[in-house]
C-alpha positions as CSV (number, residue, x, y, z in Angstrom):
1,X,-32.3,-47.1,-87.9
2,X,-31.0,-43.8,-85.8
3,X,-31.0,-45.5,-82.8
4,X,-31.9,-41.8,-80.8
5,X,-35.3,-42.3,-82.0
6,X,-35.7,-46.0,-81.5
7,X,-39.0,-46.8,-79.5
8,X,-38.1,-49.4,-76.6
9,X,-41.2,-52.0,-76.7
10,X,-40.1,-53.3,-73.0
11,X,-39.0,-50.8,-70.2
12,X,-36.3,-51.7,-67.5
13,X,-38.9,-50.0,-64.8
14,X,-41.9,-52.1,-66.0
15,X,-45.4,-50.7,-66.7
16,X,-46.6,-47.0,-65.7
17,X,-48.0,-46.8,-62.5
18,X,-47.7,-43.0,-61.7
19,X,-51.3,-41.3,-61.8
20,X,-49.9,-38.4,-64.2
21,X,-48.3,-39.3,-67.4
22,X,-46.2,-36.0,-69.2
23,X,-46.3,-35.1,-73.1
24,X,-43.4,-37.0,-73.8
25,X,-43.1,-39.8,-75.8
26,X,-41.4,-42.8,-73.5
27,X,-38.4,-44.4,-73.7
28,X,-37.8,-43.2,-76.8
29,X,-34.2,-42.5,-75.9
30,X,-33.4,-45.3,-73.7
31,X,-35.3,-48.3,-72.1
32,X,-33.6,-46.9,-68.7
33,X,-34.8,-43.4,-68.9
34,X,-39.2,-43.1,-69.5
35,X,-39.3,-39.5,-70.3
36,X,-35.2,-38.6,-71.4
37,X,-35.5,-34.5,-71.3
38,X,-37.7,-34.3,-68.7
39,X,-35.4,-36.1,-66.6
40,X,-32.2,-34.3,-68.0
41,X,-33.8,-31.0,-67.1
42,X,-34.0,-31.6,-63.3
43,X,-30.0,-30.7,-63.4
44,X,-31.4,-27.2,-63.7
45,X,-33.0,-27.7,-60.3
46,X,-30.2,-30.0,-59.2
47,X,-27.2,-27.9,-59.7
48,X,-28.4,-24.6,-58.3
49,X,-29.2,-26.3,-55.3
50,X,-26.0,-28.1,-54.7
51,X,-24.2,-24.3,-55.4
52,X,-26.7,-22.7,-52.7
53,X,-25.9,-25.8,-50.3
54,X,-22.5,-25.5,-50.8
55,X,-21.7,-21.7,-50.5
56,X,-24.8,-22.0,-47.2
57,X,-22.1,-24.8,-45.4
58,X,-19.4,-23.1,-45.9
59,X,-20.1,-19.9,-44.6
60,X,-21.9,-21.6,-42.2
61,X,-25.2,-19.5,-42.2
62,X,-28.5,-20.8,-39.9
63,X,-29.6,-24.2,-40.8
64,X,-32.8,-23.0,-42.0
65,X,-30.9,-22.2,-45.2
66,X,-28.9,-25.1,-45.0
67,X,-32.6,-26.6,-45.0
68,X,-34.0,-25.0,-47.8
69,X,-31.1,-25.4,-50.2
70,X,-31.2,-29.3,-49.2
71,X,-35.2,-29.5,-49.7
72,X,-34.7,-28.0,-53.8
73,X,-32.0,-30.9,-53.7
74,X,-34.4,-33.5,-52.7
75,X,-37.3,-31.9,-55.1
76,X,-34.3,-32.4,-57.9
77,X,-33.8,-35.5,-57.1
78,X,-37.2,-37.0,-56.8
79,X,-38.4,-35.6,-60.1
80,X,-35.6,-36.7,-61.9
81,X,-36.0,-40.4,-60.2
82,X,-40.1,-39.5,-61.1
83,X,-39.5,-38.6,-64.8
84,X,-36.8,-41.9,-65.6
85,X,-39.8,-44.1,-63.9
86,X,-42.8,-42.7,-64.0
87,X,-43.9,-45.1,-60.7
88,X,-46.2,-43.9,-58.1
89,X,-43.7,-44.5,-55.3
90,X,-41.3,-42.1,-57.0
91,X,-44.0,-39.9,-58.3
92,X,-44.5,-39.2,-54.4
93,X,-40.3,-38.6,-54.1
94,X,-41.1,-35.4,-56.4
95,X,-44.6,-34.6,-55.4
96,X,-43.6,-34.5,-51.3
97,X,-41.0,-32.5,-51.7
98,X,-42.1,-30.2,-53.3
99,X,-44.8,-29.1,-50.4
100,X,-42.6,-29.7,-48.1
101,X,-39.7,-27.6,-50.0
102,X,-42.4,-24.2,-49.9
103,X,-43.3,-24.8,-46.5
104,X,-39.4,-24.9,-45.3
105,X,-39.6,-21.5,-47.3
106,X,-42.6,-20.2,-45.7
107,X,-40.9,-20.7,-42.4
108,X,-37.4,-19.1,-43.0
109,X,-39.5,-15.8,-44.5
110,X,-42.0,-15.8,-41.6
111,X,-39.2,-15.9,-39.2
112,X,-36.8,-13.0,-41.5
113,X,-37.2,-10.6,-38.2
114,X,-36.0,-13.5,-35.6
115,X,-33.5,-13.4,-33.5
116,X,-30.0,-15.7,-34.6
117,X,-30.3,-18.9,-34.8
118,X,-34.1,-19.1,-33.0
119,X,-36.7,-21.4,-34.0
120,X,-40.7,-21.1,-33.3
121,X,-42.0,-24.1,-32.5
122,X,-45.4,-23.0,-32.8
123,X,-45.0,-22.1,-36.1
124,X,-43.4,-25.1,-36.9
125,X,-45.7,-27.6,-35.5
126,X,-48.3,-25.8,-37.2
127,X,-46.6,-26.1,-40.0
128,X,-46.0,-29.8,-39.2
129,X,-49.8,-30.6,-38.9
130,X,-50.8,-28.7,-42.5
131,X,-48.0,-30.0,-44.2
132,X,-48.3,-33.7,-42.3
133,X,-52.2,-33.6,-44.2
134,X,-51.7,-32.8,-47.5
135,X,-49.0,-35.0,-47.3
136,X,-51.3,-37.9,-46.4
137,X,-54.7,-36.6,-48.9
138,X,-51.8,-36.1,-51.8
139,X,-50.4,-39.7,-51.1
140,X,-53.1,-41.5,-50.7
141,X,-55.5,-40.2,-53.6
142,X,-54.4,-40.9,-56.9
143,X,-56.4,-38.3,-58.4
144,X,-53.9,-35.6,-60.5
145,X,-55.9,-32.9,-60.1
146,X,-55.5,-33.1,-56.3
147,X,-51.4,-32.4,-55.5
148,X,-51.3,-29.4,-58.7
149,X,-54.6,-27.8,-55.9
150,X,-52.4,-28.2,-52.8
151,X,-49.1,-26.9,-53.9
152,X,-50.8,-24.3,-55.6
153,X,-52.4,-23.0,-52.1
154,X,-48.8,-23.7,-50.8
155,X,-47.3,-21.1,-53.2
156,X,-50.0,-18.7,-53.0
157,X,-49.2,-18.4,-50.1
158,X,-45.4,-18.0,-49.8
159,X,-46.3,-15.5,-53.2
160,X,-48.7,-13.2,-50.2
161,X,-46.1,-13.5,-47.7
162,X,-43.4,-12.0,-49.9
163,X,-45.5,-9.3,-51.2
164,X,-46.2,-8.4,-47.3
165,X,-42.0,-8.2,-46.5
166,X,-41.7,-5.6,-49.8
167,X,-43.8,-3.4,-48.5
168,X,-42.8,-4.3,-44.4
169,X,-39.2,-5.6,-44.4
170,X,-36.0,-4.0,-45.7
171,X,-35.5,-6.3,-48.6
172,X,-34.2,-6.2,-52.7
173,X,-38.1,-6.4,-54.4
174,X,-36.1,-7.3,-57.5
175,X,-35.4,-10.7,-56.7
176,X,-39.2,-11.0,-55.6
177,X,-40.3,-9.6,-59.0
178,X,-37.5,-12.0,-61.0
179,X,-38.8,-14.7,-58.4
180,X,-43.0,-14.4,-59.6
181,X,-42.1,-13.4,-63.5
182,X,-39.8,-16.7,-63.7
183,X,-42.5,-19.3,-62.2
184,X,-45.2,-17.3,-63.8
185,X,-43.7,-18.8,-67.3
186,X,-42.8,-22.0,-66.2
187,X,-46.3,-22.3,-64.7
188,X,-47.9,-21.4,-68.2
189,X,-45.0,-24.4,-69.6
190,X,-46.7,-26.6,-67.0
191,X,-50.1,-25.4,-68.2
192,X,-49.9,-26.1,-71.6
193,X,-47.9,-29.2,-71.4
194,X,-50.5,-31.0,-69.2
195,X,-53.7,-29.6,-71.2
196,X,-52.6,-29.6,-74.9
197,X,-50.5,-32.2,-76.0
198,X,-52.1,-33.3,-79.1
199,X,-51.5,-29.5,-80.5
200,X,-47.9,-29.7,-78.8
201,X,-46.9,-33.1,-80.1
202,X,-48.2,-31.6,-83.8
203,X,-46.3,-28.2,-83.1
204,X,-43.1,-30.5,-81.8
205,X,-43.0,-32.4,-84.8
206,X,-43.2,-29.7,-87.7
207,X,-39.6,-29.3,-86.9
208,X,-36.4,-31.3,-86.9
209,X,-35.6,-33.8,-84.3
210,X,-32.5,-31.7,-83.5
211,X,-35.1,-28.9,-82.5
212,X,-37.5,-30.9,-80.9
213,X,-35.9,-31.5,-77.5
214,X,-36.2,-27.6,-76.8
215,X,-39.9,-28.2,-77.5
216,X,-40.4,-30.3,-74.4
217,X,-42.5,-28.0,-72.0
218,X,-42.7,-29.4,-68.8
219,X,-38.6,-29.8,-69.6
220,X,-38.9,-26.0,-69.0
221,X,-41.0,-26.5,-66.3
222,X,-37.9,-27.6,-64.5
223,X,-35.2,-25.1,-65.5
224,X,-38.0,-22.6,-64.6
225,X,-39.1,-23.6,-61.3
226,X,-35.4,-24.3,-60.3
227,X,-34.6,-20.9,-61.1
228,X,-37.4,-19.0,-58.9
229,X,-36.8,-21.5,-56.3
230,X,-33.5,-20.2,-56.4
231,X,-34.5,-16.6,-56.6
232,X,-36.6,-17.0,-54.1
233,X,-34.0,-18.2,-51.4
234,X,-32.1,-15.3,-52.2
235,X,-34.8,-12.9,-51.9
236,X,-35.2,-14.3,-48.5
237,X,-31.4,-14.5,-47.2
238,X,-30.8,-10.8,-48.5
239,X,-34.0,-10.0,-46.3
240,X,-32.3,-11.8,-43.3
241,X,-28.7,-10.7,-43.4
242,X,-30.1,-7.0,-43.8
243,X,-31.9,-8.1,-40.6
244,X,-28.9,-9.6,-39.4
245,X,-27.1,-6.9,-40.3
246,X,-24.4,-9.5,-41.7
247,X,-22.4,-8.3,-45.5
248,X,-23.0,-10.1,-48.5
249,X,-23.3,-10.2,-52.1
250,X,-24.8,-12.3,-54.7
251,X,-22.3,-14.2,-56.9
252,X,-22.3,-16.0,-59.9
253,X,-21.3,-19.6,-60.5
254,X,-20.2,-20.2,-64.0
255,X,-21.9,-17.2,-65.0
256,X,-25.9,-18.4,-65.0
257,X,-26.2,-19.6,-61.4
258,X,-26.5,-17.2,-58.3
259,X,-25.7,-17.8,-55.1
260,X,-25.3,-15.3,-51.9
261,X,-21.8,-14.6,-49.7
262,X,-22.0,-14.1,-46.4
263,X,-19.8,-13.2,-43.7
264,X,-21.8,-14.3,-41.2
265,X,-18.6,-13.7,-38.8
266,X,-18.9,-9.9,-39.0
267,X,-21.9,-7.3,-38.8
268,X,-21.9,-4.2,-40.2
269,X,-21.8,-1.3,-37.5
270,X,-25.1,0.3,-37.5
């Protein structure tokens, strides 16, 4: 028997206990690993965020980059420790994050037009306390409709904010644009992953098991989300180094990833 499609009966993680359970078959691939590619896939949420990080600490830019960069780490991590378990404790190390992640965002783009290096405690203490009670609701009710509700609002928000600093701030809309087009689809990956994976499974298995693996939606999920999560953190540096007045450029790692140089020890003369 091909042992890449050999059905584990016993898991090294024990039974399920995460409220939310993805459309992919488990431990099909490994008795370590519950859901295989949608585990895998959080490298394309993983990577990007170790560039960013990277490229943020070495041209030692304001920590609330440093911050964000390290926040899509964490969400990277926490999925991908979600997706190999499926536990409710590490359901919560992907589900946290992820609120917390949009509301580091949130801040940094609320704050484009502050002066170096500042930091509003008001607006982070009220921050604190909304973030603080979702938090606790999302933990403590196992109900899956509850957390998609809450980060939702979270990104709906963070979506009205950067429509507001296109039309107020000098900024490059593209990246906003790229930014809402790329979650937009992996939002509609999410959708139909959760709601129809009897037609899925059917659709996924029409084809070769070579070809399958690209069939795994909420797999795309990941590489989508990691991307405008990205994008977004650009579209908000190029708003603050144009505020900053500081030179920069976007680069490429490997030709896919982007990341932003800055030389955050000059300004441009006005």
């Amino acid at each position: 028997m091909d042992t890449q499609y050999y059905e584990h009966t016993q898991s090294f993680w024990g039974d399920r206990t995460a409220s939310i359970d993805w459309c992919e078959e488990n431990y099909v691939m490994s008795k370590y690993i519950a859901e295989f590619w949608n585990t895998l896939s959080n490298l394309a949420i993983i990577i990007p965020a170790c560039v960013g990080l990277r490229q943020a600490l070495k041209d030692d830019t304001e920590k609330r980059f440093v911050c964000g960069y390290l926040m899509l780490l964490v969400v990277g991590c926490g999925s991908w420790l979600f997706h190999m378990t499926l536990l409710y404790t590490m359901q919560m190390c992907d589900e946290v994050p992820m609120l917390w992640g949009v509301a580091v965002f949130t801040y940094c783009l609320w704050e484009s037009r502050a002066p170096l290096e500042s930091f509003n405690k008001r607006l982070a203490a009220s921050q604190l306390l909304v973030t603080c009670a979702v938090t606790g609701v999302c933990a403590t009710t196992r109900d899956p409709r509850i957390f998609p509700l809450c980060f939702g609002a979270f990104v709906l928000v963070l979506t009205i904010q950067c429509i507001i600093a296109v039309r107020n701030q000098k900024c490059d809309p593209r990246l906003m644009k790229m930014a809402l087009i790329i979650y937009f689809i992996g939002s509609v990956m999410w959708i139909i992953d959760r709601n129809q994976c009897q037609l899925l499974s059917h659709v996924r298995n029409v084809f070769p098991p070579a070809i399958q693996p690209l069939l795994q939606l909420h797999g795309w999920w990941h590489v989508f989300a990691g991307s405008a999560s990205s994008t977004i953190i650009l579209f908000i540096y190029d708003i603050r180094c144009r505020e900053l007045k500081y030179p920069y450029k976007i680069g490429w790692k490997w030709y896919c990833i982007p990341y932003m140089e800055v030389n955050t020890k000059m300004r441009k003369e006005v």
